[in-house]
C-alpha positions as CSV (number, residue, x, y, z in Angstrom):
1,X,131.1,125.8,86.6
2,X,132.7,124.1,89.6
3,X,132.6,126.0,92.6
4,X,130.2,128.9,92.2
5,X,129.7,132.2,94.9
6,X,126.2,133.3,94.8
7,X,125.6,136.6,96.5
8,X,123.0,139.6,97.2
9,X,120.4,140.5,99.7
10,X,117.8,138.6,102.1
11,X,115.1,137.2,99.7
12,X,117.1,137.6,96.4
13,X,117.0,134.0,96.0
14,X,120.3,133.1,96.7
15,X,119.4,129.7,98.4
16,X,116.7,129.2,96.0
17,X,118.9,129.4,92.6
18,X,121.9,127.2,94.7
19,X,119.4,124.3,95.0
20,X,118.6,125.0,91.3
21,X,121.8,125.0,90.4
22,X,123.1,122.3,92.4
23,X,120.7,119.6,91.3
24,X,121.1,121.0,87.5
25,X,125.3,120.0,87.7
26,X,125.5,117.5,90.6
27,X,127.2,120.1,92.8
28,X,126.9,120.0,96.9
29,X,125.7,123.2,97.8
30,X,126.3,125.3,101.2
31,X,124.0,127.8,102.8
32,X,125.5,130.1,105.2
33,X,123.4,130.6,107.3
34,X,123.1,126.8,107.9
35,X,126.3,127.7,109.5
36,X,126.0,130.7,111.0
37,X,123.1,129.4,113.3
38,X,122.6,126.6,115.9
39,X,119.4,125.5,117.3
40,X,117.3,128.5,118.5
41,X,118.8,131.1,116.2
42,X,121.9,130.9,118.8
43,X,124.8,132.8,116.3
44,X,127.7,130.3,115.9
45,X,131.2,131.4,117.4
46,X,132.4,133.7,113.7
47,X,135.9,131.6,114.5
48,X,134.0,128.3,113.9
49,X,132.0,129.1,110.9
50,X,134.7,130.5,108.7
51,X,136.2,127.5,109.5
52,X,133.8,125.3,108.3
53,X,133.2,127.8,105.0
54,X,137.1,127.3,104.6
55,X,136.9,123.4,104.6
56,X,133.8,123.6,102.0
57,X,136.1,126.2,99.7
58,X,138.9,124.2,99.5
59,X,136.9,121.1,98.0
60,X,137.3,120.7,94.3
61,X,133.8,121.2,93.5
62,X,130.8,123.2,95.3
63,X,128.0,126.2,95.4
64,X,128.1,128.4,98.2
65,X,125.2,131.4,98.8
66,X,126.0,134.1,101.4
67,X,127.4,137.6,102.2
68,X,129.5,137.1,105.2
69,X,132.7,139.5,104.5
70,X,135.0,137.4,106.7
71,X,135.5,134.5,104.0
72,X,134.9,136.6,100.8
73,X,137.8,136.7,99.7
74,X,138.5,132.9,100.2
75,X,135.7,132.5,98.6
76,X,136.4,134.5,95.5
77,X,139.7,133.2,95.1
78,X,138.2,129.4,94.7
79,X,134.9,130.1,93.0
80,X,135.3,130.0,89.0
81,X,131.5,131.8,88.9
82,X,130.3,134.8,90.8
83,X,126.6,135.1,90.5
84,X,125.5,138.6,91.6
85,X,121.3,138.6,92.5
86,X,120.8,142.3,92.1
87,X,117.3,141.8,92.8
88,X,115.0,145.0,93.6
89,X,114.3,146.3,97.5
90,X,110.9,145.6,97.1
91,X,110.8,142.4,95.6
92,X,113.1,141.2,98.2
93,X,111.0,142.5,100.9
94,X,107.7,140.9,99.3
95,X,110.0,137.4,99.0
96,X,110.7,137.8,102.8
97,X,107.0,138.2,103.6
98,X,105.9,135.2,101.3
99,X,108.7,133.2,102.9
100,X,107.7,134.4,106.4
101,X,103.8,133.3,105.8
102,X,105.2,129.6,103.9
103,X,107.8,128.9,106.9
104,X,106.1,130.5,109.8
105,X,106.7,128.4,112.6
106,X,108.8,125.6,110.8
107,X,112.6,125.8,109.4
108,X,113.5,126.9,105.8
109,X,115.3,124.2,103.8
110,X,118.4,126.7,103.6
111,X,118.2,127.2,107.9
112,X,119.2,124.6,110.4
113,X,116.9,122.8,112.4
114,X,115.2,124.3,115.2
115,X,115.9,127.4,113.6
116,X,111.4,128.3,112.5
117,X,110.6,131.5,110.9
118,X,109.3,134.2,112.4
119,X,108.6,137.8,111.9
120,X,110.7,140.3,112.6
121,X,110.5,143.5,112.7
122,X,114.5,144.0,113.3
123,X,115.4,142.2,110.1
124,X,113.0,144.3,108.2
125,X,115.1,147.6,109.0
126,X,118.1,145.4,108.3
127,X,117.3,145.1,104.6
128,X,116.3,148.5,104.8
129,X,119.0,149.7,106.5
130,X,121.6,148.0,104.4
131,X,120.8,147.9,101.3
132,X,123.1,150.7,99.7
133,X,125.6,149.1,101.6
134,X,125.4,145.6,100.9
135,X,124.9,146.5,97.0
136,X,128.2,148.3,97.0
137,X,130.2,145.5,98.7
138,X,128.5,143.2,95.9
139,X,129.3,145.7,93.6
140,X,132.7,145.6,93.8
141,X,132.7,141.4,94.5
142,X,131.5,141.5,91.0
143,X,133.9,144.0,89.6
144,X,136.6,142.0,90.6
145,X,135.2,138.7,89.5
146,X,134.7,139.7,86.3
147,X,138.0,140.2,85.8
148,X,139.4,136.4,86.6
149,X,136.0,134.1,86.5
150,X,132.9,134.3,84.9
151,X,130.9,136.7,86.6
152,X,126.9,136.7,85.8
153,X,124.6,140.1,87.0
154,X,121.0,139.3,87.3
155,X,118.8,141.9,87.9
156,X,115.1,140.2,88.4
157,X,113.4,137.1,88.2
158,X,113.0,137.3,84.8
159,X,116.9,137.3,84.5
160,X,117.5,134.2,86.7
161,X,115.1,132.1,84.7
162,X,116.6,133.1,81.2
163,X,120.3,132.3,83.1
164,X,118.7,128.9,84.0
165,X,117.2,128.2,80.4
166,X,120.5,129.1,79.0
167,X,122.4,126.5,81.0
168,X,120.3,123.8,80.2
């Protein structure tokens, strides 16, 4: 497990198990959305941050959590492990509220600086709105995986923490 692809929807705990994982193997990890955003939530040119995703997949060793379809496929065709977070609407809607009320105001760990949470209502109906969507894009991410790498499908919490134990 050198360079891993972690995926699924807001508040599965992708950023959460790439720490994990990270500090359990010694592996730099990328978030993203660290990339994705400049101070103020300003969105970063799409040009510029596939770019800088490209420069982290072609390092020999790293752990990269995000959905962004533009470097998927560079992505997948680096990473030896696909982890799929197939965790349940409403437990990634309650995780987005807990993290809302923890971060309010200040920057997650996974976000850039100057970046605070906040509510919105907008990203709400995004999860909402995308979910089907965004679970048959992962879907098939793991479908193909499987196939060349080692492709892992947790489904809860309950399932990340077993993957953890088993690793140790």
């Amino acid at each position: 497990m050198q360079r891993v692809m972690i995926i699924g929807g807001p508040g599965s705990g992708k950023s959460t198990l790439a720490r994990a994982l990270g500090k359990k193997f010694g592996l730099p990890v990328t978030h993203i959305d660290q990339l994705q955003f400049g101070f103020g939530w300003v969105e970063v040119d799409p040009a510029k941050r596939d770019a800088q995703v490209r420069k982290v997949v072609a390092r020999e060793s790293w752990i990269i959590d995000g959905n962004y379809s533009s470097t998927a496929e560079d992505r997948m065709t680096r990473a030896d492990t696909l982890i799929w977070l197939d965790i349940p609407l409403w437990h990634r809607l309650w995780r987005v509220a807990r993290r809302t009320l923890k971060y309010y105001g200040q920057s997650r760990p996974d976000l850039p600086a100057g970046c605070p949470e906040r509510f919105s209502v907008e990203f709400i109906l995004y999860i909402l709105s995308s979910n089907k969507r965004q679970k048959a894009k992962a879907a098939d991410r793991y479908t193909t995986m499987s196939q060349e790498a080692q492709a892992v499908h947790l489904r809860s919490s309950r399932d990340v923490q077993m993957f953890l134990e088993q690793l140790a």
